[in-house]
C-alpha positions in Angstrom: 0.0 0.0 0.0 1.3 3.5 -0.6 -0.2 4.8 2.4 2.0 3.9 5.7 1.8 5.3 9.0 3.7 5.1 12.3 1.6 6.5 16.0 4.1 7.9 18.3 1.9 8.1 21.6 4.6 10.0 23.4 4.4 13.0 21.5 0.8 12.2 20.4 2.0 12.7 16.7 0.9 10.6 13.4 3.1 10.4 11.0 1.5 9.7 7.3 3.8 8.5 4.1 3.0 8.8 1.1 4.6 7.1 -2.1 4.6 6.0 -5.4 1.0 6.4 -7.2 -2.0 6.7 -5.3 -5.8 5.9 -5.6 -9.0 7.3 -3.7 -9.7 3.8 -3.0 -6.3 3.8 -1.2 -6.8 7.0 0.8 -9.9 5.8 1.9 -8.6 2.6 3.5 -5.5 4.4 5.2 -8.6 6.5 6.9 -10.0 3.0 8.1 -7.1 1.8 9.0 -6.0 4.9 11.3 -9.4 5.5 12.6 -9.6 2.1 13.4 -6.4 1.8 14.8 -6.4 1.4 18.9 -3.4 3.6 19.5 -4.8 6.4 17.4 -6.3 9.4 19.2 -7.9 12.1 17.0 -6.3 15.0 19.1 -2.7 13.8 17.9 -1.4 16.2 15.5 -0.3 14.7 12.0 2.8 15.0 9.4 2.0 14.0 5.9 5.2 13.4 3.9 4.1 13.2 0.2 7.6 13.7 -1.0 7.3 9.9 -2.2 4.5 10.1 -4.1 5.1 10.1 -7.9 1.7 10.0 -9.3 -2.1 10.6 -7.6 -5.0 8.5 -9.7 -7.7 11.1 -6.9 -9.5 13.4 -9.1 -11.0 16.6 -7.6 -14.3 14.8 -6.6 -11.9 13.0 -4.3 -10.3 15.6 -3.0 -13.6 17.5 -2.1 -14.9 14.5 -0.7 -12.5 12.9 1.3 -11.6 16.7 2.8 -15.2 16.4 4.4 -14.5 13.4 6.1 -11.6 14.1 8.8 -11.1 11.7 11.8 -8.8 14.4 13.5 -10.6 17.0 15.8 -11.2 20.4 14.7 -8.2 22.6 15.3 -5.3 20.0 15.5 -2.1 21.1 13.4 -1.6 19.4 10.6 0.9 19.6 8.3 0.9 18.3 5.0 5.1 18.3 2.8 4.8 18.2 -1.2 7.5 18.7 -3.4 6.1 18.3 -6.7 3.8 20.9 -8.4 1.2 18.5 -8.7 0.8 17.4 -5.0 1.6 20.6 -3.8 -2.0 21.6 -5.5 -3.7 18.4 -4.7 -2.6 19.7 -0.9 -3.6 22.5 -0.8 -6.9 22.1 -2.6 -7.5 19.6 0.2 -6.4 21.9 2.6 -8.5 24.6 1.5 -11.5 22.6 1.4 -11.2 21.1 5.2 -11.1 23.9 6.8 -14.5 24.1 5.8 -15.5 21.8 8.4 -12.9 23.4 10.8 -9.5 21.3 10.1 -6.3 23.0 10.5 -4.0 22.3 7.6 -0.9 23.9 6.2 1.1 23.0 3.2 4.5 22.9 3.2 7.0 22.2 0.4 10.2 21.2 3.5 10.4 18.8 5.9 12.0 20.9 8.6 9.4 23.8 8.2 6.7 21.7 8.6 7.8 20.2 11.5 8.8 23.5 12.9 5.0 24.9 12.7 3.9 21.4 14.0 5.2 21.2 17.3 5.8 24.7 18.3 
């Protein structure tokens, strides 16, 4: 699956990576998977490192659907790390669209900058 993630309960952080080409189908069973998971706590905050991926099969249906359906509280940082053009936009238009139902998202196009607004 191109969708991993590692729970560190100590700093109540989720870390998301992303690689290689990705599917709707896939994001929505990395959802299931997290929300499901018994270590998971949706006040944790969350790095997604999309710096892997090469190629996103989500259209913008996807996008606007999937931002509507968070299993992280309203207000948690999250930080989202695309280098590529095209997953830069895909973030952010998935940022953009969750904060609609009160998600807080930033974009970020370096690791240590991300992490930096993350946990400070």
């Amino acid at each position: 699956m191109p969708i991993s993630y590692t729970i560190d309960i100590d700093r109540q952080f989720v870390l998301t990576l992303v690689s290689g080409t990705v599917t709707g189908e896939e994001v929505y069973e990395y959802y299931q998977l997290v929300r499901n998971d018994p270590s998971f706590d949706p006040g944790f905050r969350q790095l997604v490192d999309m710096t892997g991926m090469t190629k996103s099969l989500v259209g913008t249906g996807g996008i606007m659907s999937i931002s509507r359906d968070h299993h992280f509280t309203p207000g948690v940082r999250r930080a989202i790390v695309a280098s590529s053009e095209a997953a830069f936009g895909l973030a952010r238009m998935f940022a953009l669209h969750s904060e609609s139902v009160g998600q807080t998202i930033e974009v970020f196009r370096d690791l240590n900058a991300a992490e930096a607004w993350l946990f400070r």
